[in-house]
Each structure stands twice: as C-alpha cells, then as structure tokens.
Backbone as ProteinMPNN parsed JSONL, in Angstrom:
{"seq_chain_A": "XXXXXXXXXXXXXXXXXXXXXXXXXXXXXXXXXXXXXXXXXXXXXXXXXXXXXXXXXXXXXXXXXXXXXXXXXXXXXXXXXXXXXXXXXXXXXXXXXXXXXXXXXXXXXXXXXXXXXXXXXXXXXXXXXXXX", "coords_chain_A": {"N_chain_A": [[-11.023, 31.242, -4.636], [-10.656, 28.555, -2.633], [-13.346, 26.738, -1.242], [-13.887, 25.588, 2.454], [-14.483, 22.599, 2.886], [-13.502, 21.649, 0.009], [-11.263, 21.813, 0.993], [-10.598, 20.121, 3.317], [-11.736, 17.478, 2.141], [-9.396, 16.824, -0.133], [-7.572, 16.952, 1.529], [-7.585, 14.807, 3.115], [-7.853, 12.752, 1.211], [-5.449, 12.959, 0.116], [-4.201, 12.596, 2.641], [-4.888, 9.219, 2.52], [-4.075, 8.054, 0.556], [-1.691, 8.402, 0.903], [-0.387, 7.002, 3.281], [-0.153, 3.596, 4.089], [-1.001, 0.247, 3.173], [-4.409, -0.561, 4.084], [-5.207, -2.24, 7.293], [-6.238, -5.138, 9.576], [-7.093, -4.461, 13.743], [-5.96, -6.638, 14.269], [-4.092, -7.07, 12.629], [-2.243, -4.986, 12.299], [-1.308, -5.905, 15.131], [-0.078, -7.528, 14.939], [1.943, -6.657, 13.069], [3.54, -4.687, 14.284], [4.754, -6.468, 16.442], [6.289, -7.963, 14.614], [8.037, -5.725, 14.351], [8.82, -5.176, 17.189], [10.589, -7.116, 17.082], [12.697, -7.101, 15.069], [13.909, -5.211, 16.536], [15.638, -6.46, 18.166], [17.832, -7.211, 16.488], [20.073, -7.803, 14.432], [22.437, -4.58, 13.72], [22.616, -3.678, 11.047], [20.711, -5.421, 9.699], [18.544, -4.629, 11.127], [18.35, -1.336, 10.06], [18.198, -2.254, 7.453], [15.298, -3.542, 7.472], [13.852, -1.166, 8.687], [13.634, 0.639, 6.691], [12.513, -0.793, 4.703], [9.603, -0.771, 6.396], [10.073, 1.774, 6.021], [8.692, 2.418, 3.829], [6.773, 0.531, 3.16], [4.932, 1.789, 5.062], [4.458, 4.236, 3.946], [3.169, 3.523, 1.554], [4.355, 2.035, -0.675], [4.599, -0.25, -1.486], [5.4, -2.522, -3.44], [8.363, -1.255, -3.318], [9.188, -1.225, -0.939], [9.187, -4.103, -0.629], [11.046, -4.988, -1.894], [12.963, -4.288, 0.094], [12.476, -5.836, 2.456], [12.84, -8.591, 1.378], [15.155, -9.028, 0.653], [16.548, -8.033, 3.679], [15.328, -10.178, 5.077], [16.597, -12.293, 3.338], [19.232, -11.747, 4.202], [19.032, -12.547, 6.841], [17.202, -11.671, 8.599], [14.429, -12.311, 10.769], [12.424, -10.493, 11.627], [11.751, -9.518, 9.024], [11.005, -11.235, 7.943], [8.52, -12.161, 9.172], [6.998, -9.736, 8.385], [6.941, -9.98, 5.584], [5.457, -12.495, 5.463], [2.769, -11.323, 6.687], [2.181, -9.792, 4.278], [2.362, -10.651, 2.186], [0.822, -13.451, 2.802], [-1.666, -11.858, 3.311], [-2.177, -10.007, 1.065], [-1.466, -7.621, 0.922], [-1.519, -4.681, -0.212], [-0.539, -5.913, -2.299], [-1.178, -8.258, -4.723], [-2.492, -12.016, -3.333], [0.002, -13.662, -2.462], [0.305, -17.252, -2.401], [2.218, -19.347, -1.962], [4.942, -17.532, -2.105], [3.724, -16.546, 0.306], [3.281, -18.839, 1.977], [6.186, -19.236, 2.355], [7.677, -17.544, 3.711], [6.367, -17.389, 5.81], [6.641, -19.853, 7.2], [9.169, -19.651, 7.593], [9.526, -17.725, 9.354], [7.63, -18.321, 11.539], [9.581, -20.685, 12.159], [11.577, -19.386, 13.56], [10.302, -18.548, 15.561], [7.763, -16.721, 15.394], [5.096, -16.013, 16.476], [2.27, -15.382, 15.148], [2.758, -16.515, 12.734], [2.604, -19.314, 12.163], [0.184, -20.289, 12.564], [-1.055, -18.846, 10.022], [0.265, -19.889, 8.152], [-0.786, -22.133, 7.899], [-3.162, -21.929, 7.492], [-3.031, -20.459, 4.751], [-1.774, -22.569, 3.272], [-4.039, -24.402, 3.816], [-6.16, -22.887, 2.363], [-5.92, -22.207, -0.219], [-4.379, -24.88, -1.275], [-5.802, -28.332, -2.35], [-6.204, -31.208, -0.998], [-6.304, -32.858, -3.159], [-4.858, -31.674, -4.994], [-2.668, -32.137, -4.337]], "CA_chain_A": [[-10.7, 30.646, -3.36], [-11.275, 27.103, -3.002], [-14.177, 26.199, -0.333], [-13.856, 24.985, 3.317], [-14.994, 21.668, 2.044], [-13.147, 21.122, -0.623], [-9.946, 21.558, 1.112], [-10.884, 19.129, 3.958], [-11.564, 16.574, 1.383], [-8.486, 17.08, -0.274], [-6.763, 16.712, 2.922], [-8.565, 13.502, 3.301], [-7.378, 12.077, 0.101], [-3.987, 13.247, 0.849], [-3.502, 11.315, 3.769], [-5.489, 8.324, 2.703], [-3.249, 8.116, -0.698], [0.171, 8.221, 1.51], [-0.543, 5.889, 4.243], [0.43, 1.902, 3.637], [-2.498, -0.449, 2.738], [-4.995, -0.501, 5.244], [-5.128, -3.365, 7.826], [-7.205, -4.957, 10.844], [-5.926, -4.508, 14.542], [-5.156, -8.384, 14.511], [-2.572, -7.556, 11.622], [-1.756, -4.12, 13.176], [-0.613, -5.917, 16.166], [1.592, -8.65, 14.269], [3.22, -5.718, 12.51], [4.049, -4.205, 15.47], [5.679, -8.171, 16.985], [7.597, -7.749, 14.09], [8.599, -4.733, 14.589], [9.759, -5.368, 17.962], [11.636, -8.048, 16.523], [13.148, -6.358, 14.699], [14.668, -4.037, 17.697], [16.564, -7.387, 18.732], [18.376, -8.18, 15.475], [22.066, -6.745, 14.046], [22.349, -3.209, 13.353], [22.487, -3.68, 9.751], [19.39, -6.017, 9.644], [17.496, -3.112, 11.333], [18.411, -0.449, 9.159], [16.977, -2.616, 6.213], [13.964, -3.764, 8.153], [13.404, -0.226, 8.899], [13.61, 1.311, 5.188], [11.093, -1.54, 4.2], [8.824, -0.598, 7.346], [8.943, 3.373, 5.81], [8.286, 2.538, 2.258], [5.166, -0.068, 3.819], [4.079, 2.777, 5.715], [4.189, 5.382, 2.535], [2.26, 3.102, 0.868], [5.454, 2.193, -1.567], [4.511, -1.705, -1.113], [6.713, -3.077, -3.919], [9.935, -0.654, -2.536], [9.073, -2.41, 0.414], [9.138, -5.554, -1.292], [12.611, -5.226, -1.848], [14.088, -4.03, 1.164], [12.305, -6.673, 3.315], [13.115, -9.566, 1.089], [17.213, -8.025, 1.097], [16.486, -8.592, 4.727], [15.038, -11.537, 5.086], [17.174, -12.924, 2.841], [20.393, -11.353, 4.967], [19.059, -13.287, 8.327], [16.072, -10.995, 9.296], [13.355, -12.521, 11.311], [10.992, -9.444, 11.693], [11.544, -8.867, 7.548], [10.447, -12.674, 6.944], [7.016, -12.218, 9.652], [6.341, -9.245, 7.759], [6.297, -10.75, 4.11], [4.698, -13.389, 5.56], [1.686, -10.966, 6.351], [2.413, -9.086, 3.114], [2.025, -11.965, 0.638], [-0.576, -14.098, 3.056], [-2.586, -11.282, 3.169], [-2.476, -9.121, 0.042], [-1.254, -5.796, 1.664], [-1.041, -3.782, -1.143], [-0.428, -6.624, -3.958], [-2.551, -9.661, -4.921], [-1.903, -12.754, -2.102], [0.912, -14.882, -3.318], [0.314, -18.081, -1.448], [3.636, -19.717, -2.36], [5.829, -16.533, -0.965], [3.38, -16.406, 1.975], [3.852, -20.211, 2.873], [7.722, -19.419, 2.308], [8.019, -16.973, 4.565], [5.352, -17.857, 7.275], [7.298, -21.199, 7.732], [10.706, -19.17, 8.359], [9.214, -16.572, 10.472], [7.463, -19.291, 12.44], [10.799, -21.334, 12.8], [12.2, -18.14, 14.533], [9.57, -17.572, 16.81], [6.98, -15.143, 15.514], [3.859, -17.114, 16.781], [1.217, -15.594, 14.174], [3.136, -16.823, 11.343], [2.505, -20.546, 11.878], [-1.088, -20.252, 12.266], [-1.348, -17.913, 9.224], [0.759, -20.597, 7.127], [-1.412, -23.371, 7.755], [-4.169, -21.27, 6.667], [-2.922, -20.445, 3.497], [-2.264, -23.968, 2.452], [-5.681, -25.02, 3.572], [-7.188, -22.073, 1.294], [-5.186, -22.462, -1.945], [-4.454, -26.448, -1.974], [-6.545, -29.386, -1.562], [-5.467, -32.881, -0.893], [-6.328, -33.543, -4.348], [-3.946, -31.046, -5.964], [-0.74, -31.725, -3.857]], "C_chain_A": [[-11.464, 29.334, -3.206], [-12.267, 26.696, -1.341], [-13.45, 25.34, 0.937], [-14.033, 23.296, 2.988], [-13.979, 20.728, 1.45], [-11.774, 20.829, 0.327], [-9.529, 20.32, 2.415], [-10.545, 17.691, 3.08], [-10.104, 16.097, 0.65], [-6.943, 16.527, 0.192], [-6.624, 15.303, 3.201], [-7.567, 12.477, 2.155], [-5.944, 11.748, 0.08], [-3.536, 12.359, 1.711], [-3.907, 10.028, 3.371], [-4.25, 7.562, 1.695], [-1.888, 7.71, -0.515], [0.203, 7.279, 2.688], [-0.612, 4.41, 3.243], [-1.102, 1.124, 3.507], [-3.29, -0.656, 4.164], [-5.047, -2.114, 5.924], [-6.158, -3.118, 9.301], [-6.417, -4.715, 12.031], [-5.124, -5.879, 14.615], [-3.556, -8.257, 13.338], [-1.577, -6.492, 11.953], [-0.437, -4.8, 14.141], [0.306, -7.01, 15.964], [2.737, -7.962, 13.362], [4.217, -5.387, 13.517], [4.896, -5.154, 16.254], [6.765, -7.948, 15.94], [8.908, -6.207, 14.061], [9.458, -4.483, 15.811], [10.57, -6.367, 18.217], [12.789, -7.947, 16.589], [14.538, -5.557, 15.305], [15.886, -5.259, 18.408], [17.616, -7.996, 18.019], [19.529, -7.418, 15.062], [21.487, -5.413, 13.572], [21.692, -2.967, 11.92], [21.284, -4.226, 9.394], [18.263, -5.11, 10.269], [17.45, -1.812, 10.559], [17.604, -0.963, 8.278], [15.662, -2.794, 6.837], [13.407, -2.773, 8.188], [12.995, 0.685, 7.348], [12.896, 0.505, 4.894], [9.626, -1.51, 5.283], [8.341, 0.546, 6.755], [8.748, 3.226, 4.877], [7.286, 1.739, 2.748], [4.68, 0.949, 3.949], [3.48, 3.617, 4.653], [3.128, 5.053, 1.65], [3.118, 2.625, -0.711], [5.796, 0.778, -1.246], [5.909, -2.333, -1.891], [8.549, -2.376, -4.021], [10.153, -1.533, -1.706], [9.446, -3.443, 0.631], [10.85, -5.944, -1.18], [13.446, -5.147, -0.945], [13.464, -5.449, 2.338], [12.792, -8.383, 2.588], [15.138, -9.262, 1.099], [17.031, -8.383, 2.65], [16.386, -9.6, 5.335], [15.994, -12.223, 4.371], [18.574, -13.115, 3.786], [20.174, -12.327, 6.499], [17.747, -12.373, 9.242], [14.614, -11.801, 9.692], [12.077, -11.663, 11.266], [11.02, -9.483, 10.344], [10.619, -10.015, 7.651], [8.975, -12.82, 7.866], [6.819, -11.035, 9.085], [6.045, -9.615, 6.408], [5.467, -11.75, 4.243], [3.086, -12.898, 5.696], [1.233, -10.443, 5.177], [2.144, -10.118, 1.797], [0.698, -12.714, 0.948], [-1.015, -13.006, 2.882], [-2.919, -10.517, 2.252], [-2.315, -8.031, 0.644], [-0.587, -5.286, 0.545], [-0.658, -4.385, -2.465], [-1.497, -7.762, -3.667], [-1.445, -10.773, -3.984], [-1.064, -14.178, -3.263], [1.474, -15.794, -2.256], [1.803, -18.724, -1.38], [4.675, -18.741, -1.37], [5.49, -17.146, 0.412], [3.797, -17.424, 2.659], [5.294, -19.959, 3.005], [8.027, -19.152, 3.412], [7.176, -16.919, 5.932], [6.279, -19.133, 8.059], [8.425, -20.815, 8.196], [10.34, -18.097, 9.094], [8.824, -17.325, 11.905], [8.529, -20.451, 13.208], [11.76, -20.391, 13.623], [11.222, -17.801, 15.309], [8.435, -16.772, 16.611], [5.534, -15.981, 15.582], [2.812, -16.894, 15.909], [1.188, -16.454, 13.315], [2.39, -18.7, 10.875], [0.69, -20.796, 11.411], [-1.656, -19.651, 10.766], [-0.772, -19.315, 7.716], [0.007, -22.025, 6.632], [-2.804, -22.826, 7.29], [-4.544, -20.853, 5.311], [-2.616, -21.66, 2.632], [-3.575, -23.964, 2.503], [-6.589, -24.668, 2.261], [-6.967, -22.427, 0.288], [-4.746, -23.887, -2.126], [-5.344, -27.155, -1.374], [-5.984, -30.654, -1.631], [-5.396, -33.238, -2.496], [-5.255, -33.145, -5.343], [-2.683, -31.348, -5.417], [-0.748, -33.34, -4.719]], "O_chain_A": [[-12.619, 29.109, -3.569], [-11.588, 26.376, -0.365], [-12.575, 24.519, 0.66], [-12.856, 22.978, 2.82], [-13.601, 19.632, 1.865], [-11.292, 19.696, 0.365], [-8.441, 19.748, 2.471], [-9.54, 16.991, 3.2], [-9.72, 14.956, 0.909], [-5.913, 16.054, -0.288], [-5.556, 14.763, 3.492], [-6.73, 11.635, 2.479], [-5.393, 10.648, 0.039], [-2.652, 11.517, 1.555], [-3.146, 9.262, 3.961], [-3.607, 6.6, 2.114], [-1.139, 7.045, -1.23], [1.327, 6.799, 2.832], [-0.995, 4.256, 2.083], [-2.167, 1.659, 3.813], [-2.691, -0.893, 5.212], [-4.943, -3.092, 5.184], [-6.61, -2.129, 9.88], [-5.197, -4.68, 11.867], [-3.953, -6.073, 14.945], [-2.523, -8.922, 13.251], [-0.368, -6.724, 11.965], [0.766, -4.539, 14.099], [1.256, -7.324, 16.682], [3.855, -8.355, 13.029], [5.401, -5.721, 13.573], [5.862, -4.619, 16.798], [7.944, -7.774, 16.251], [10.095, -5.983, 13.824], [10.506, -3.838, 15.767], [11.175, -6.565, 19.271], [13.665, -8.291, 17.383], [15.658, -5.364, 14.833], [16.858, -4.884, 19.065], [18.273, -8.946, 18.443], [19.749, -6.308, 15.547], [20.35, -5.214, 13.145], [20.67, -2.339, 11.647], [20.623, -3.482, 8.669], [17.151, -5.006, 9.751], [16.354, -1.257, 10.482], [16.48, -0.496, 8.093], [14.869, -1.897, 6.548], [12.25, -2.889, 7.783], [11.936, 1.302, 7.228], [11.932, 1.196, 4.565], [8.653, -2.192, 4.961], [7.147, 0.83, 6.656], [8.373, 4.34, 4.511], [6.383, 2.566, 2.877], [3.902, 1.317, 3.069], [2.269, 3.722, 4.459], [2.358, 5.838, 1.097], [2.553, 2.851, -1.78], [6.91, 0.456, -0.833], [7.008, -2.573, -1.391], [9.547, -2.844, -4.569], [11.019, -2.406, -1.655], [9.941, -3.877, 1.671], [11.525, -6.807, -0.62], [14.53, -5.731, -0.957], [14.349, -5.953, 3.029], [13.06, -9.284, 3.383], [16.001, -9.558, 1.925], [17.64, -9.441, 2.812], [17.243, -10.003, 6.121], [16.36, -13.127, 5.122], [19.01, -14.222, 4.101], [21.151, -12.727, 7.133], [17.526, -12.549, 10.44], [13.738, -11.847, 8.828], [10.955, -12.052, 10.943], [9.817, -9.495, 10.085], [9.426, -9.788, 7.448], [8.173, -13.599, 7.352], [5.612, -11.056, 9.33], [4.866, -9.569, 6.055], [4.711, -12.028, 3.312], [2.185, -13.55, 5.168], [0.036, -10.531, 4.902], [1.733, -9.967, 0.646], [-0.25, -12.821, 0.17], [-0.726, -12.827, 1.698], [-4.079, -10.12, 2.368], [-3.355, -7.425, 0.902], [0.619, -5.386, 0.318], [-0.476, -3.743, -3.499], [-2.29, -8.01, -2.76], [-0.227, -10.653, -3.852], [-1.331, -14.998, -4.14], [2.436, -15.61, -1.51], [2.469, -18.329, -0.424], [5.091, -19.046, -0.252], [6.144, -17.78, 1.24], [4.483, -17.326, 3.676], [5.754, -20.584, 3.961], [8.526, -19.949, 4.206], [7.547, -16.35, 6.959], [6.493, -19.232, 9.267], [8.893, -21.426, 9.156], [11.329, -17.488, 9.503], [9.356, -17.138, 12.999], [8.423, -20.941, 14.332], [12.674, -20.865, 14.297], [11.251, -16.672, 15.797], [8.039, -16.101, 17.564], [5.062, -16.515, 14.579], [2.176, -17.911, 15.634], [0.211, -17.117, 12.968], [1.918, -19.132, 9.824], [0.167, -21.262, 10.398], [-2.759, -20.066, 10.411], [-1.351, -19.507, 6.646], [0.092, -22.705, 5.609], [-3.489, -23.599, 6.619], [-5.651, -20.815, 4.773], [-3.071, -21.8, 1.497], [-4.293, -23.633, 1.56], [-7.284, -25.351, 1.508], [-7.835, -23.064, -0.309], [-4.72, -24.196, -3.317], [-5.758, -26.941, -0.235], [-5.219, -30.953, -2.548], [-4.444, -33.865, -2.959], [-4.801, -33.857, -6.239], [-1.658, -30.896, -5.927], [0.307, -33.948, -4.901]]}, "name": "protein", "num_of_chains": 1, "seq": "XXXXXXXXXXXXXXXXXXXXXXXXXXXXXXXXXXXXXXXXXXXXXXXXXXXXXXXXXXXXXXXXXXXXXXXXXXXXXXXXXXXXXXXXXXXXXXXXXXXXXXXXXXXXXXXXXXXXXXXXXXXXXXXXXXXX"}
C-alpha cells in the first residue's frame, strides 16, 4: 500500500504535468481579454480559438500552435493576441521574436491593447539600431 505521502505527491505531479505553462496574473489577465475576444468573433473562429485554448490549457502547446495559427490565419483576433503572448513570451516553447512581433502588430491593429506594448518590447530586446 502506497503511503499517504506518496500519493499526495503524485497527485501534485499529476496536476502540475497537465496544466498549460505556467504564467503571471499580468499574462493571466491578457489571456482572459483574449478570450473574451474571442466570445465576439464568428462561430467558426470560436470553435478553433477554443480547441487551441484546451490544448494551451492541457499543456499541448504545439497542438495549440496549430489551431490558433488556423485561426488567426482564418480572421481571428483573440487567436493572433494569444500567439502574440505565446511566442513574445515563451509559453511553453523558446520566444520567437519574429512570430511575436507578427502577431502582436495584428492583434494590436484589432484592438487588443497589451499587444502593442508587448511588440515594442520585443523589438527593443532582440534588435538594436545597429542590426536593422
């Protein structure tokens, strides 16, 4: 019989393992903007949005990957402010400034007010006057 303890731990691991990459509330609460984006956009563009929201969540980043760029690509606003945190920030892959600027700049031309700030951030970091 396996110990009080162990099976806690276990438990622990379990959930930690199946949950989406961890984040602060500041990125929390720009998921969540996109998310109620999201709730304003064609049927069909919510369905995908949503299947790349539960593979995020699962922790099934590059699934994710696909259904939000399929979205974004289709006309999705909430998909393109979530890749935009998803690439600027490294949620769950290494930060691919390029994407992030892509999609920060078209999330931000629709409205999603983090995005702009977030895009001018990731230039700053990754180029310098000297390299453009």
């Amino acid at each position: 019989m396996k110990s009080p303890k162990y099976v806690v731990l276990c438990s622990a691991l379990l959930a930690a393992c199946a949950s989406g990459p961890s984040m602060d509330a500041a990125l929390q609460a720009e998921m969540a903007a996109a998310d109620e984006l999201a709730a304003s956009e064609a049927e069909a563009l919510q369905r995908d949005y949503d299947a790349g929201r539960r593979y995020f969540e699962s922790g099934r980043v590059e699934r994710a990957l696909v259904e939000f760029d399929y979205a974004a690509y289709s006309g999705s606003n909430a998909a393109a402010a979530r890749l935009c945190a998803i690439y600027g920030e490294g949620l769950g892959i290494k930060v691919d400034p390029v994407k992030g600027v892509f999609w920060c700049q078209r999330a931000a031309r629709a409205g999603h007010a983090p995005a702009g700030p977030r895009a001018r951030q990731l230039f700053q970091t990754w180029w310098r006057e000297e390299d453009v």
